[in-house]
C-alpha positions in Angstrom: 54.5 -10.4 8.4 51.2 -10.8 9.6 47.9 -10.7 7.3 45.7 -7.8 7.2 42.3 -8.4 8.0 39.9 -6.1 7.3 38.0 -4.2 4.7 39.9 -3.6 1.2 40.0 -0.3 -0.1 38.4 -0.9 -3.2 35.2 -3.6 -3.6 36.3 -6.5 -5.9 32.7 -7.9 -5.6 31.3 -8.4 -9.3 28.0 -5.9 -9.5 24.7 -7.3 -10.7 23.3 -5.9 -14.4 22.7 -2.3 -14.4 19.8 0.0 -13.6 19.0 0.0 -17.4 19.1 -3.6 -18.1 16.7 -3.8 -15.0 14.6 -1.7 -16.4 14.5 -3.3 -20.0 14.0 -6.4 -18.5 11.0 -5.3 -16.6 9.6 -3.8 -19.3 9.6 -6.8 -21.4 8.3 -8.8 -18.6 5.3 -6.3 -18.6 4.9 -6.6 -22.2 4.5 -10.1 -22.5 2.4 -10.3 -19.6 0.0 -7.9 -21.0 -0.1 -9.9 -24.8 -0.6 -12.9 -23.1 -3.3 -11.5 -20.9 -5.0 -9.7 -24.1 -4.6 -12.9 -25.9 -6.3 -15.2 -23.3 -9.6 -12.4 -22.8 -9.7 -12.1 -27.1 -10.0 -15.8 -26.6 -12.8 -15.6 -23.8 -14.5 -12.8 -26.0 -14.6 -15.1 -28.8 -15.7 -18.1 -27.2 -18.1 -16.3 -25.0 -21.5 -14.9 -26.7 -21.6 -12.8 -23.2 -22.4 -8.9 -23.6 -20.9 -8.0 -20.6 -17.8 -8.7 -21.6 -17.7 -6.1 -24.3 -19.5 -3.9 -22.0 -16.5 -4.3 -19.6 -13.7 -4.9 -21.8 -12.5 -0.7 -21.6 -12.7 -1.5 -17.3 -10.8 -4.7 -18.2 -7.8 -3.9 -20.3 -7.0 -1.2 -17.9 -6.6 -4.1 -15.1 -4.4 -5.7 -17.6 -2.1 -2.8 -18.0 -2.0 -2.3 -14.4 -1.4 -5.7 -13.5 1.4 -5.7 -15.9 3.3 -2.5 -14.8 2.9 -4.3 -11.4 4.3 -7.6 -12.3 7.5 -5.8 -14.6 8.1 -3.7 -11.3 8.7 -6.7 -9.1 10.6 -8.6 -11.5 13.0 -5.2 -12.1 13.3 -4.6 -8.2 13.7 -8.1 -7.0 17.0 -8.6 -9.2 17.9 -5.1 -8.4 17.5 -5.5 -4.2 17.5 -1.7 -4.6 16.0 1.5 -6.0 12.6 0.1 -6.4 11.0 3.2 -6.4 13.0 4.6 -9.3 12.9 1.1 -11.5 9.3 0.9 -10.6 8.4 4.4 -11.5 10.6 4.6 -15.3 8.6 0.9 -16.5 5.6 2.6 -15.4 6.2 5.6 -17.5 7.7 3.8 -20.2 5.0 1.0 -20.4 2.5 4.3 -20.5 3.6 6.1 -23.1 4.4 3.0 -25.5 1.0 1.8 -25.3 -0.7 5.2 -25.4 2.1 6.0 -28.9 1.0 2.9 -30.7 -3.0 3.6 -29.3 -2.8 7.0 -31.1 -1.0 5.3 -33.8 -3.5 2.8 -34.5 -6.8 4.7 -33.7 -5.7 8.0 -35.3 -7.1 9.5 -32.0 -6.1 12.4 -30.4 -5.9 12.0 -26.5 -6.9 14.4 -24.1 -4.5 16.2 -21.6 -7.1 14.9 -18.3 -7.1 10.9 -20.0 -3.3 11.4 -20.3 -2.5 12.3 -17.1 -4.5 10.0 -15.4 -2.6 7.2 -17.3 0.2 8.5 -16.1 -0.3 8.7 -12.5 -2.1 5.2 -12.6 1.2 3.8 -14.3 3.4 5.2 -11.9 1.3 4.1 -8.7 1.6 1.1 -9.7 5.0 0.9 -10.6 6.3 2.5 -7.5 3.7 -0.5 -5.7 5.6 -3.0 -7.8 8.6 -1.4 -7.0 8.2 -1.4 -3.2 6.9 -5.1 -3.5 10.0 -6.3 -5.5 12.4 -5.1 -3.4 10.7 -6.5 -0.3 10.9 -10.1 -1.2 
C-alpha cells in the first residue's frame, strides 16, 4: 500500500489560547503598565516642586491610558497572529469603562455623555492601532 500524502481531513495542530484569554491577558498587560506609569509620575510629582506638572498632569494621565491600551493591544495581537482589530478594540473598551467605573466610583462624579464618548473613541483608536501593530510583528 502506498502512503497518502497530502492534507488530513481534520487539523491535529494544537491551537494557541483563546480570543478571551488574549484579551485578559492584554488587559492586564495594560493595567500594570498604567500603575507602574502612575507610580513612576506620583514619584516625579513628589520629588519635583515643578508647577507644571500639576498643571499638566489631566494632559498626562491621558497619555498614560493611551499608551497602555496601546501596549495591551500589541501584546494581545502578537500572540494571537490574528484578529487584531477585534482584540485591540474589546481591551480598549474594557480598559475604558474600568477606569471611567472606578473614576466615578472614587470621585462620586457624574460624567458627561460628550467626555464619555470621547473616551471611548480615543480607547478604541488606539486599540485597533495596537491591534494593527501587534499583529504586524
Amino acid at each position: 500500500m502506498s502512503k497518502r500524502i497530502g492534507k488530513t481531513r481534520f487539523n491535529t495542530t494544537p491551537k494557541g489560547p483563546g480570543t478571551a484569554i488574549l484579551i485578559g491577558k492584554g488587559f492586564f498587560v495594560s493595567i500594570i503598565v498604567s500603575l507602574v506609569l502612575t507610580l513612576f509620575l506620583s514619584i516625579i510629582s513628589l520629588v519635583t516642586e515643578n508647577t507644571y506638572i500639576d498643571y499638566y498632569m489631566q494632559y498626562v494621565m491621558v497619555g498614560v491610558t493611551m499608551v497602555s491600551i496601546f501596549i495591551g493591544s500589541v501584546y494581545a495581537t502578537k500572540q494571537a497572529d490574528s484578529k487584531g482589530l477585534i482584540i485591540g478594540v474589546i481591551i480598549g473598551i474594557i480598559y475604558v469603562l474600568l477606569s471611567v467605573g472606578i473614576g466615578m466610583e472614587i470621585s462620586q462624579e457624574s460624567i458627561s455623555l460628550f467626555v464619555l464618548a470621547n473616551k471611548f473613541m480615543a480607547g478604541i483608536a488606539v486599540g485597533i492601532l495596537g491591534g494593527l501593530v501587534g499583529v504586524n510583528l
